[in-house]
Every structure is written in C-alpha cells, then in structure tokens.
ZATI-776777 format. One record per residue (C-alpha): residue in one letter; x, y negated, z. Coordinates in pm, 1 decimal. Layout:
["a" [X Y Z]]
...
//
This chain:
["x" [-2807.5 -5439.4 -2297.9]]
["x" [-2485.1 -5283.8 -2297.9]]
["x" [-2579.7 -4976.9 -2513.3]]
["x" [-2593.4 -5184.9 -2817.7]]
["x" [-2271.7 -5366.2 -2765.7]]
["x" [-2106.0 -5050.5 -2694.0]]
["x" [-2268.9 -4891.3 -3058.7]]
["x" [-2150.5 -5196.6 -3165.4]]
["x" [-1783.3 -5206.8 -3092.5]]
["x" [-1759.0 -4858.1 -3130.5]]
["x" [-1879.6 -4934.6 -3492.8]]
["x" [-1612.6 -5181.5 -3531.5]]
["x" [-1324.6 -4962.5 -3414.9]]
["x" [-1486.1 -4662.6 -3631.3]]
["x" [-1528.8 -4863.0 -3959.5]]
["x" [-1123.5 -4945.5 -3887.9]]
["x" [-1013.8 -4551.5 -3818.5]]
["x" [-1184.5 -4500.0 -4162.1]]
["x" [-1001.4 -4782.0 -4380.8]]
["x" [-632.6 -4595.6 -4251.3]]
["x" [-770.9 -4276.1 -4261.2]]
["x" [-835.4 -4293.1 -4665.0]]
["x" [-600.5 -4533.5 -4768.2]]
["x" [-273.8 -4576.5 -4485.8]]
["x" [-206.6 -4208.1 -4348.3]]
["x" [97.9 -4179.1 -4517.8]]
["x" [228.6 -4489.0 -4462.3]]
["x" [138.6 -4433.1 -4053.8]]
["x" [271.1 -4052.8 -4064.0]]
["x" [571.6 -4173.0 -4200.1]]
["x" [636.5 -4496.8 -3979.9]]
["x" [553.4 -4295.0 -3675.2]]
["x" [801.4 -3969.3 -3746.7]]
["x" [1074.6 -4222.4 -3850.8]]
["x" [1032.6 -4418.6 -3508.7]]
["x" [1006.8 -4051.8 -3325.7]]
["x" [1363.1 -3962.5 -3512.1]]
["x" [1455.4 -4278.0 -3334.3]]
["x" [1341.1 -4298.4 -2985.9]]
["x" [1344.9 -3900.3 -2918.6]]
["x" [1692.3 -3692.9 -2923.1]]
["x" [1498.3 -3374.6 -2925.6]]
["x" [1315.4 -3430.5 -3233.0]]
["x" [1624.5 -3587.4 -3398.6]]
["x" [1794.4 -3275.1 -3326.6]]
["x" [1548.4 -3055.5 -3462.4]]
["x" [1632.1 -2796.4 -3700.8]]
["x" [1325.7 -2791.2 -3948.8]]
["x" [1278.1 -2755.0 -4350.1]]
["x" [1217.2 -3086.3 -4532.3]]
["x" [877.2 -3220.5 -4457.2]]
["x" [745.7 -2961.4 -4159.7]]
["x" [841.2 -3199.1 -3901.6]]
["x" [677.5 -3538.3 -4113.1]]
["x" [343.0 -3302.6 -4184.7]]
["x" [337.1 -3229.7 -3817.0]]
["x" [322.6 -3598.7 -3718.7]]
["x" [41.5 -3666.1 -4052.7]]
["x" [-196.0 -3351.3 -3950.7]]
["x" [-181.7 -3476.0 -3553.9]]
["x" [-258.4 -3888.2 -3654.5]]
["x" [-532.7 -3755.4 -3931.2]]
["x" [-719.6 -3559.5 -3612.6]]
["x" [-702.9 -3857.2 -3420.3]]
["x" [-830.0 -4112.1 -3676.0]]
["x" [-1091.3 -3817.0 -3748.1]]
["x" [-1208.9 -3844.0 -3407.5]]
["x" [-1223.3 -4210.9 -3426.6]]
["x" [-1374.0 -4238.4 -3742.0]]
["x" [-1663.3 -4051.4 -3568.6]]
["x" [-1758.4 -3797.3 -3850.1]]
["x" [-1698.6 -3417.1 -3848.6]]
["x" [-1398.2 -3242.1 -3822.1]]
["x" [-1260.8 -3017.8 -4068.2]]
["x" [-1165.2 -2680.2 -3908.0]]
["x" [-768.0 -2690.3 -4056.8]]
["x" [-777.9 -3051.3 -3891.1]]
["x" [-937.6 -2960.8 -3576.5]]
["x" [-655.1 -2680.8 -3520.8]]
["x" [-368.5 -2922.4 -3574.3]]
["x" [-262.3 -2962.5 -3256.4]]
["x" [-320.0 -2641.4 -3144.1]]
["x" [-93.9 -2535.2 -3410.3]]
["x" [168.0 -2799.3 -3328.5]]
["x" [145.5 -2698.8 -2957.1]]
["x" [196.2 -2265.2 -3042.9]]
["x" [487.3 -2372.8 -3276.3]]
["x" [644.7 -2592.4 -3011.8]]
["x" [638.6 -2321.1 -2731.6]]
["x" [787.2 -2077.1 -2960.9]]
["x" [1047.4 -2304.5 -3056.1]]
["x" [1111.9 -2367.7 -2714.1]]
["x" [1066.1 -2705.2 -2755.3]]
["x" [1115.0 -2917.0 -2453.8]]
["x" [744.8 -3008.4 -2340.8]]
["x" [823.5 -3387.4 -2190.5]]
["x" [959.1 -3422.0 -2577.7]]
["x" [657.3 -3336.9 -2721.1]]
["x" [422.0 -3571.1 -2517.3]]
["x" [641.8 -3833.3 -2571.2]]
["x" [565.0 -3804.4 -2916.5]]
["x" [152.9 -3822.5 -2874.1]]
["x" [251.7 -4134.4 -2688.4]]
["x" [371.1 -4259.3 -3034.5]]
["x" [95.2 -4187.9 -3157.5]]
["x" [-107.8 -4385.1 -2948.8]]
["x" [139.5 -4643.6 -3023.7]]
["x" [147.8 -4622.5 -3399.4]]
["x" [-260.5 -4580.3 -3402.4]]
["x" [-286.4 -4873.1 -3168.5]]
["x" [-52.9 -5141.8 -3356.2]]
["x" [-260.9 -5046.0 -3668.7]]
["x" [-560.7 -5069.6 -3529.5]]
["x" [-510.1 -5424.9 -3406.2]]
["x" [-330.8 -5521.8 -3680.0]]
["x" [-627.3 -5437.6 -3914.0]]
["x" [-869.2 -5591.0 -3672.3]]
["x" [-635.8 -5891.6 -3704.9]]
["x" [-650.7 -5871.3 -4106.4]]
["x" [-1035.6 -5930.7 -4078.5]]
["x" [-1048.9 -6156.8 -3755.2]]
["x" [-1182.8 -5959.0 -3472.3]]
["x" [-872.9 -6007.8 -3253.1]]
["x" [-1078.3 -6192.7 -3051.7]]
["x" [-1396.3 -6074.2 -3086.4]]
["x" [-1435.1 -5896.2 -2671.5]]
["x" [-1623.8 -5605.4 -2890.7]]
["x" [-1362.0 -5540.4 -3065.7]]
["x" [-1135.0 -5536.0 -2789.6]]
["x" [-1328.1 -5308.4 -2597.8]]
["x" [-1378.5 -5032.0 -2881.2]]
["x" [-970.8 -5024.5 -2851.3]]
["x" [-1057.6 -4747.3 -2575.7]]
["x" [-1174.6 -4501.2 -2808.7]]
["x" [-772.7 -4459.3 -2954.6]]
["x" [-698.0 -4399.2 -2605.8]]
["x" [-998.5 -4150.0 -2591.3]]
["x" [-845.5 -4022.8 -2947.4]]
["x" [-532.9 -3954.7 -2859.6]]
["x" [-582.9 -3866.8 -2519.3]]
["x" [-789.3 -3575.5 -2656.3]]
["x" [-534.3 -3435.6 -2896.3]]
["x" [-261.6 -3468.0 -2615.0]]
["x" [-459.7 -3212.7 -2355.2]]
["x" [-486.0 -2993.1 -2665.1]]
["x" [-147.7 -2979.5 -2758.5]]
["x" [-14.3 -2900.3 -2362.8]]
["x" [-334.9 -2636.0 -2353.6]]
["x" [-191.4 -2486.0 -2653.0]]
["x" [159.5 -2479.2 -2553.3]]
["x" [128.1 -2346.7 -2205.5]]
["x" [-96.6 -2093.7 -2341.9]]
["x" [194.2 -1996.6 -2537.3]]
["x" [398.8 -2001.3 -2309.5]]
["x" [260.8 -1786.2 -2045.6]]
["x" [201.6 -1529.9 -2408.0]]
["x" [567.9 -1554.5 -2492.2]]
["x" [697.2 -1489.3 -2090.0]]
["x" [482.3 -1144.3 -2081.7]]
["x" [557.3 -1033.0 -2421.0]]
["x" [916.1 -1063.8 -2271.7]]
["x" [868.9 -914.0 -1944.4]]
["x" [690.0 -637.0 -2132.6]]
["x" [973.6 -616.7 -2389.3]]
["x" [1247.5 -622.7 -2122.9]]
["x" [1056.5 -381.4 -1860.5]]
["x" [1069.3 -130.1 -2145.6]]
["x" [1472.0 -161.1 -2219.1]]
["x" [1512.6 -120.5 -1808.3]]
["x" [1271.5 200.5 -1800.5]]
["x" [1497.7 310.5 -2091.6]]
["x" [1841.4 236.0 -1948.2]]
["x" [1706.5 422.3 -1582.6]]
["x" [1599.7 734.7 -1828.4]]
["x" [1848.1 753.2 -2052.6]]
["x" [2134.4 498.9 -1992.9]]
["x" [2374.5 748.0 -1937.1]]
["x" [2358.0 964.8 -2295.6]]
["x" [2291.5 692.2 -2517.0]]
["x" [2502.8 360.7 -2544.8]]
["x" [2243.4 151.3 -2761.8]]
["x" [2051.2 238.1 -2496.5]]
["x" [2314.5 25.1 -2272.5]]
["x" [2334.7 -252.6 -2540.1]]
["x" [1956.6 -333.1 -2580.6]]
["x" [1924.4 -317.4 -2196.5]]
["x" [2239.5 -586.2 -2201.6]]
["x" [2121.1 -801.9 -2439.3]]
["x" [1756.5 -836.2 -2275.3]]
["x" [1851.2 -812.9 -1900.4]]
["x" [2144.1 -1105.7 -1986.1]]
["x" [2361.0 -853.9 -1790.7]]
["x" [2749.5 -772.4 -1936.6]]
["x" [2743.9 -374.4 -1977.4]]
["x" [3060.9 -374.6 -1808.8]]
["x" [2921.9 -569.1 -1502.3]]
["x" [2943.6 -459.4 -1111.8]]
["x" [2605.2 -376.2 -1020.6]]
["x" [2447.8 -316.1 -705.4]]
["x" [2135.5 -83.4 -805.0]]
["x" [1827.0 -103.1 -585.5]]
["x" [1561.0 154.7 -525.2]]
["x" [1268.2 103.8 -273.9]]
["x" [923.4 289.7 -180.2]]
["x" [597.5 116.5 -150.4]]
["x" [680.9 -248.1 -194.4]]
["x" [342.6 -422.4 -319.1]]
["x" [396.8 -600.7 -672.9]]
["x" [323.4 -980.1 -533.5]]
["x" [424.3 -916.1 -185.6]]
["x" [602.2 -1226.4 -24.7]]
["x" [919.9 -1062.6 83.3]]
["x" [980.8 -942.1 -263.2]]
["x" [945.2 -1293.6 -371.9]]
["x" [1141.0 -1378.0 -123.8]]
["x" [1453.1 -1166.9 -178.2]]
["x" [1411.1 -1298.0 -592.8]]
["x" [1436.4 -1663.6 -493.1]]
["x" [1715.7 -1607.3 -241.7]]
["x" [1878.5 -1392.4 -579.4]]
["x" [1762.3 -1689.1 -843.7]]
["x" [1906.4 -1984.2 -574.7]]
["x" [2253.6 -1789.9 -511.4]]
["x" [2316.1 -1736.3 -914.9]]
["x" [2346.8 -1344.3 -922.2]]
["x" [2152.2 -1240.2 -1259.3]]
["x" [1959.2 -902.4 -1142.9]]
["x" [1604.5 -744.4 -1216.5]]
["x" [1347.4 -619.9 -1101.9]]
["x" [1097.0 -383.6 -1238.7]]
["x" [856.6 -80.1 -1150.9]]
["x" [860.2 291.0 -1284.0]]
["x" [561.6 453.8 -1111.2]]
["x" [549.7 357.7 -806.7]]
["x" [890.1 281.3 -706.3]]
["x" [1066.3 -118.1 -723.6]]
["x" [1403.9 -33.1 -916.8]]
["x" [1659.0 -310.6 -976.6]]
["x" [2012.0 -414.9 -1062.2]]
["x" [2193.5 -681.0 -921.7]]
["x" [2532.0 -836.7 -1143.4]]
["x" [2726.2 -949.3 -821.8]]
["x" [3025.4 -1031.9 -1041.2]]
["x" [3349.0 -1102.1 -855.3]]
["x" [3127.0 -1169.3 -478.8]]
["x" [3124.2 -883.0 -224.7]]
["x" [2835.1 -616.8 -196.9]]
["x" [2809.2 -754.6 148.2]]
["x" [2695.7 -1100.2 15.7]]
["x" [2418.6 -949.4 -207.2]]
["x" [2286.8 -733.5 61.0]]
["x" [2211.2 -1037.0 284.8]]
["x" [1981.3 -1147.7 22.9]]
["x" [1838.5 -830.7 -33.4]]
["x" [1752.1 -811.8 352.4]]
["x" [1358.8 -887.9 317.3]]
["x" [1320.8 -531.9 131.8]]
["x" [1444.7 -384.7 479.3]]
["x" [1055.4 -378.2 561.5]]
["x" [1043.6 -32.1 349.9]]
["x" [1237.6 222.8 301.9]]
["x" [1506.4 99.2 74.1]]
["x" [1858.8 238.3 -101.9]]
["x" [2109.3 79.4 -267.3]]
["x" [2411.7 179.9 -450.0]]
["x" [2758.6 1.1 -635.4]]
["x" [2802.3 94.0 -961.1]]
["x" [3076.8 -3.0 -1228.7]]
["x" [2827.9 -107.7 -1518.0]]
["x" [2476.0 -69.2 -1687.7]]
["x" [2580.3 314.6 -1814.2]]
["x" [2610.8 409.8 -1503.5]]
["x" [2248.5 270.2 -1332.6]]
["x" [2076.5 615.6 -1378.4]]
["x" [2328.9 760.4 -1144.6]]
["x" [2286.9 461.3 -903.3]]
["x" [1927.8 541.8 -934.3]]
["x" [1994.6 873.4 -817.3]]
["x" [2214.7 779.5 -511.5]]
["x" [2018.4 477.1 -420.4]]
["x" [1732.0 769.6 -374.7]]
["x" [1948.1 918.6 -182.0]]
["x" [2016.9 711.3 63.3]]
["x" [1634.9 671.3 126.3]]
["x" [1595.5 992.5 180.7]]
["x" [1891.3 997.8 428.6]]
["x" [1622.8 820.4 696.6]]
["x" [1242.8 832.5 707.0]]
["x" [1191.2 488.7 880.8]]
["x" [1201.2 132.0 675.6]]
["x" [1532.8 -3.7 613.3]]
["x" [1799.0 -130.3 358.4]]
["x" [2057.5 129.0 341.1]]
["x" [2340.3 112.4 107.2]]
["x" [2458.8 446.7 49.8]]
["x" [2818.7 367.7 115.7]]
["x" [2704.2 358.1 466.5]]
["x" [2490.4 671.0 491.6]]
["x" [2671.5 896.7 323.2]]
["x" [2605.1 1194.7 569.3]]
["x" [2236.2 1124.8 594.8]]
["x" [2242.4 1114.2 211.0]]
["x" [2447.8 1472.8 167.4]]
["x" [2144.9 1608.1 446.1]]
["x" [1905.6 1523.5 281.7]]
["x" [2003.2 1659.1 -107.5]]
["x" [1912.7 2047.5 8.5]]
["x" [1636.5 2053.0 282.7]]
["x" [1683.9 2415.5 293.0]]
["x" [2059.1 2463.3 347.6]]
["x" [2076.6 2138.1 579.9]]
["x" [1786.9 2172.4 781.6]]
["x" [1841.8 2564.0 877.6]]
["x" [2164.3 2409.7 983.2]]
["x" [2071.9 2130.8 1178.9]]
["x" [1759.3 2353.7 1379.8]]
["x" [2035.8 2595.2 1431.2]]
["x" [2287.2 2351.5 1572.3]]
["x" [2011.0 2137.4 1720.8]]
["x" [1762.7 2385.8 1866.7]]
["x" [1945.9 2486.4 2227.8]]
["x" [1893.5 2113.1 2297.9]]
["x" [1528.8 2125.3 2249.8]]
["x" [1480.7 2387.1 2550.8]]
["x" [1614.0 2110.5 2786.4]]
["x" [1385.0 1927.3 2973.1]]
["x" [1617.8 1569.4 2882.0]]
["x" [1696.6 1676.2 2544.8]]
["x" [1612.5 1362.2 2399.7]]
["x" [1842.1 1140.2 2646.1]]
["x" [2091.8 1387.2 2544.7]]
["x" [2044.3 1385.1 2156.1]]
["x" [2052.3 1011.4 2232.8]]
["x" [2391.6 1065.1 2388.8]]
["x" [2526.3 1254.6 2158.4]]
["x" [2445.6 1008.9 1876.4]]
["x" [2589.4 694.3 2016.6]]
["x" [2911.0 891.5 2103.1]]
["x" [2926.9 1009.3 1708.6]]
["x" [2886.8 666.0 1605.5]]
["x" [3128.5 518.8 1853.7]]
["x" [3379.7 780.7 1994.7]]
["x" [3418.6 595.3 2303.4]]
["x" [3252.2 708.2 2643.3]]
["x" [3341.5 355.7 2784.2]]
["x" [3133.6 203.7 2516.8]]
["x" [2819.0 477.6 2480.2]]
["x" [2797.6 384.7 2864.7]]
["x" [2803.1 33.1 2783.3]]
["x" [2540.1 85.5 2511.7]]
["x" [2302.8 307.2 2706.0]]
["x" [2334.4 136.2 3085.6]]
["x" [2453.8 424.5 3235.4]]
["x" [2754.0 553.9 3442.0]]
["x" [3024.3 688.9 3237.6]]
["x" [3044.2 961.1 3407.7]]
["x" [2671.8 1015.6 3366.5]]
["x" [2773.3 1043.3 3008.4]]
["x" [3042.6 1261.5 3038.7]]
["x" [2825.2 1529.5 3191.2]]
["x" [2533.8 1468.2 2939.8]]
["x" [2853.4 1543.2 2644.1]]
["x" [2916.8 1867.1 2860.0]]
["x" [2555.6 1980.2 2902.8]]
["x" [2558.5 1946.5 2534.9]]
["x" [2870.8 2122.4 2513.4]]
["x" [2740.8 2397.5 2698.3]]
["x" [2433.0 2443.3 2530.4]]
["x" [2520.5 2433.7 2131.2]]
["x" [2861.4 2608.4 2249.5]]
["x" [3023.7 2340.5 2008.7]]
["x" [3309.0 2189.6 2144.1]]
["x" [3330.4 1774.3 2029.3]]
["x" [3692.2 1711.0 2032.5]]
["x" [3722.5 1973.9 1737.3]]
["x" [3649.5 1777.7 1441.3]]
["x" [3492.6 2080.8 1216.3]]
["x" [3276.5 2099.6 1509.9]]
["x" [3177.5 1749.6 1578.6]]
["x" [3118.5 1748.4 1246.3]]
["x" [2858.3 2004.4 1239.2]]
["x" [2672.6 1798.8 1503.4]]
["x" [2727.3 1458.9 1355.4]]
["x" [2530.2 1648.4 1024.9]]
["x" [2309.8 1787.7 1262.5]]
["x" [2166.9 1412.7 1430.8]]
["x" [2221.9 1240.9 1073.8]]
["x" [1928.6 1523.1 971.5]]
["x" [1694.6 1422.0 1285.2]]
["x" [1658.8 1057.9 1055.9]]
["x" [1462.8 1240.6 768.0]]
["x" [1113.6 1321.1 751.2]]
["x" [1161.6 1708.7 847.4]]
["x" [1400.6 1610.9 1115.6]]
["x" [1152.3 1356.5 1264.1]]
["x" [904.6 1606.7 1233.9]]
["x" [1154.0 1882.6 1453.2]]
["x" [1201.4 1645.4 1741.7]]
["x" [808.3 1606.1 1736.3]]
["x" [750.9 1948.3 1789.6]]
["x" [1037.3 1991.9 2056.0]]
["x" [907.7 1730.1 2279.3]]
["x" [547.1 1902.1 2257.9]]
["x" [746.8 2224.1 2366.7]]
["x" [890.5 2069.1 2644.6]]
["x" [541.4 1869.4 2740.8]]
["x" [348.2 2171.9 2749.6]]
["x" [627.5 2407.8 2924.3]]
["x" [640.8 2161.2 3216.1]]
["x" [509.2 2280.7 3559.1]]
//
C-alpha cells in the first residue's frame, strides 16, 4: 500500500525537478549566488573571474535537480561537486563557508519546489508533501560529496607540503652553510626568519608516531615557538625559533625527547643549522645513556668524544691505576661528584658518607693516578678523564675493569 504512494509522490516531486531543470536553472543559479553574496562574508570576499563563482552555484543546483529529476547523470554533472570541493581546498576556502552554501541550496531548491507545487495545487496534497524529502535526499547527497572531495584535498595538499618542506630542511642541514638560496627557500617554507635564534635538535632512535614526540610538538605548537621537525635517515633533526625567550624555556618543552639520546645546540640563524647539526651530534656522543643534553652544558663530554683515539688513550691512561683497586668504582664515583661540585662538605652530603671518608677516597685517588686535584691542569686531565667514562667506549672500559676486579678477588 505504501509502495505506490511513495512511486507516486516521488513522481510528483520528479515531474517538478524536471520543469526547473529545463526551463528555471538560471533564474535559481542566479537567485541563489546573489543570496550567498548576501548571507556569506567568505563568498562575498572571494576573489574570482566574472562568472566562476555564479557557474559554481548553476553546475551544483543542476546535479541536484538531476538527482531529483530521477534520470541519468551526465559525467561533467556528476563531477560538479567534486570539482567545487578540490577547488575550494586549494583555495583554502573556509569549509563551514562552503556548507553553508549547500544549505542554500536546499533552501533555494526547496522554496521552488513548493512554490511550483503551489502553481499547480498540490500544496496540500500529503503526497506531495512527502516527496519534499527527496530535495533533502538531493542535496544531502551533493553536500557529503563536496566535504569528501575537499578533505581529500586537503589531506593531498598537507603532504605535498610536508614533502615539499622536508626537502628544503634536508637541503638547508646539507648545504645551508655554502649556499644562501639554500637559506631563503628553507625560510620561506619553514615560516622561520633566516636571521632567527634557533635551538637545533638532533636525536637517535625516536619512532616517527611515538607519543612523546607528539608530545614535545604540542607543548611547541601551544607555547607559540615556530620549529620543525623532520627525519634524514634515521635520525629526528629539528629547529626551534625561540625568538626573544630563553633556551631554558624551550628545553622544558623539549624534555619528552630525554627518553633517547638527544643533543641540542643555539645557533644565530638558519645558515648556521648544519653546524648546529654537527654540535648537537656532539653532545650525544658526549654520553651513551638517553638524555637531552644541550651542548652548552657538556662541552667536555662533547670535546671527548670528537677523537676516540687521542681521548680515550688518555682517559685509560689517566683512569687505569683506579681500575686495579678493589673500590674503584666508589672512588671514580668520588672523584666525579667532587669535579662537579668542588666541595668535600657537599660530595659528603651527596654520597652519605663522612667527609673525611671522602677526603681519603680523593687521596687514594691521589696516590694512585699520581695527579694531584688542587692543580687545575691536573684536575683537568681527570675531569676529561670521567667526562670519557659517559661514552660508549668509556662505558665499555669500566665494564671490563669491574670483571678484572670480580675475577681477581680471593
């Protein structure tokens, strides 16, 4: 019983679409842009030639009374909105502005429908009424097309630029410092002045969608510093604009890359990122454990580490009388707090132990190296000497001293 009503008002509605389709399209395109001009600032704004907009609004309305009308679609109708949606996106087009103006539509189609269905007295014919949900159906239709389209484009356009400004970083790491269009075209696409105080980032074996590195671009994004990040094999490289604010205050959003080994560097501008590259490396390489070391901080560790050869005969030389005592890790441990601190008061304080307990561990150590720590050429050959025991080969040194001492114990 109700399939033949339905047929029926769907016939009504139908036989309607048709009448404006071939003889008031015009007229409706024309009505409707006029009243979008009107209603919507961002379409009243828009820059277009004479007609684009106007042809827009016609090729939209002449899908939708297509649809209605029930017949086939023409393939240049049926892509109308897909069109309009791609052309919006790459506009940049605010997307709430565009659906407001399929809501016209619906509007326009609507008052036309039921003004024709008042021409020929079916305004209250309950058949009629109920075919007015095919517009909806209509326009509805067109509408998730449009946003399909657009977001489509949208997620196109965002990794062509990614793409586009992943390249001009890789090229301002390789060869930022010879080649100042090099600077420019990574200035222009970064949205980072060339003359800007950077903090340059380096860090090993952070996972692409890991949460921290999320984490540390949302704390970035939500505190205004413009930066980016980017890979180059498989290293996370980055710069950081911190403007006129402190390094301090970037590093504390930086913290959730302390979960690997991480380096950073200050820099004066763009030109000079290759070099921060370079020292930002270095500072990793200072220590072997995870960590966010700015190399202002670790300079020794960083000067260590740049020849392996030179440093580390150095360090087993300076280092290697310790490893032959049975406590030569409490003493190392010594040694390093009173480098860092210069106070025996406060290495005692540090370590819970008796101060004078220190003092003899100092002159065990003393006695051993036959280095003397209140000359400063001296302590500074041991404060090289424990900043080496951080790296990789240093780790590796202490390793094999406490297996020494493990298997020369009675």
């Amino acid at each position: 019983m109700d399939e033949p009503r339905t047929a029926r008002h769907a016939a009504t509605v139908r036989s309607i679409a048709r009448t404006l389709l071939t003889e008031r399209l015009e007229e409706l395109a024309t009505m409707a842009q006029e009243r979008l001009d009107r209603e919507e600032p961002a379409y009243a704004e828009m820059v277009a030639a004479p007609g684009v907009k106007l042809a827009g609004m016609r090729n939209t309305l002449e899908l939708a009374l297509t649809r209605l009308a029930g017949g086939p679609v023409p393939d240049d109708v049926a892509r109308a909105t897909a069109e309009v949606g791609r052309q919006r996106a790459e506009q940049g087009f605010p997307l709430a502005a565009l659906m407001h103006s399929f809501q016209l539509d619906l509007r326009t189609l609507w008052e036309a429908i039921i003004a024709e269905g008042r021409r020929r007295g079916l305004t209250a014919d309950p058949e009629f009424l109920d075919g007015l949900l095919l517009v909806w159906e209509a326009t509805e239709a067109n509408s998730v097309e449009v946003v399909d389209a657009y977001r489509r484009t949208e997620r196109d356009l965002a990794s062509h630029r990614v793409e586009v400004r992943g390249r001009a970083f890789g090229r301002l790491v390789l060869e930022g410092e010879q080649d100042p269009a090099v600077v420019a075209d990574a200035s222009a696409l970064l949205g980072i002045p060339a003359e800007a105080p950077l903090i340059v980032v380096v860090a090993e074996g952070v996972p692409t969608k890991d949460r921290a590195l999320d984490s540390c671009r949302n704390l970035l994004q939500s505190a205004g510093y413009p930066f980016h990040f980017g890979y180059i094999g498989d290293e996370l490289l980055g710069v950081v604009n911190r403007g006129r604010r402190s390094s301090d205050a970037v590093h504390e959003l930086l913290a959730p890359l302390g979960e690997w080994p991480c380096g950073t560097a200050d820099v004066d501008g763009l030109a000079d990122t290759p070099r921060g590259v370079r020292l930002a490396r270095a500072a990793i390489r200072s220590d072997a454990a995870p960590g966010l070391r700015p190399i202002r901080s670790h300079w020794i560790g960083a000067i260590m580490s740049g020849n392996e050869e030179l440093t580390g005969l150095m360090a087993r030389e300076v280092l290697a009388p310790l490893l032959t005592l049975r406590n030569h890790d409490i003493l190392i441990d010594t040694l390093r707090g009173y480098l860092e601190l210069g106070s025996i008061a406060e290495v005692a304080g540090r370590t819970y132990r008796h101060r004078n307990t220190v003092r003899t561990h100092l002159q065990t150590i003393e006695t051993a190296t036959g280095l003397d720590i209140s000359i400063p050429t001296d302590a500074a050959l041991l404060t090289m000497a424990t900043q080496w025991l951080g790296s990789t080969a240093g780790r590796d040194f202490l390793r094999a001293g406490a297996r020494s001492a493990r298997s020369a114990a009675p």
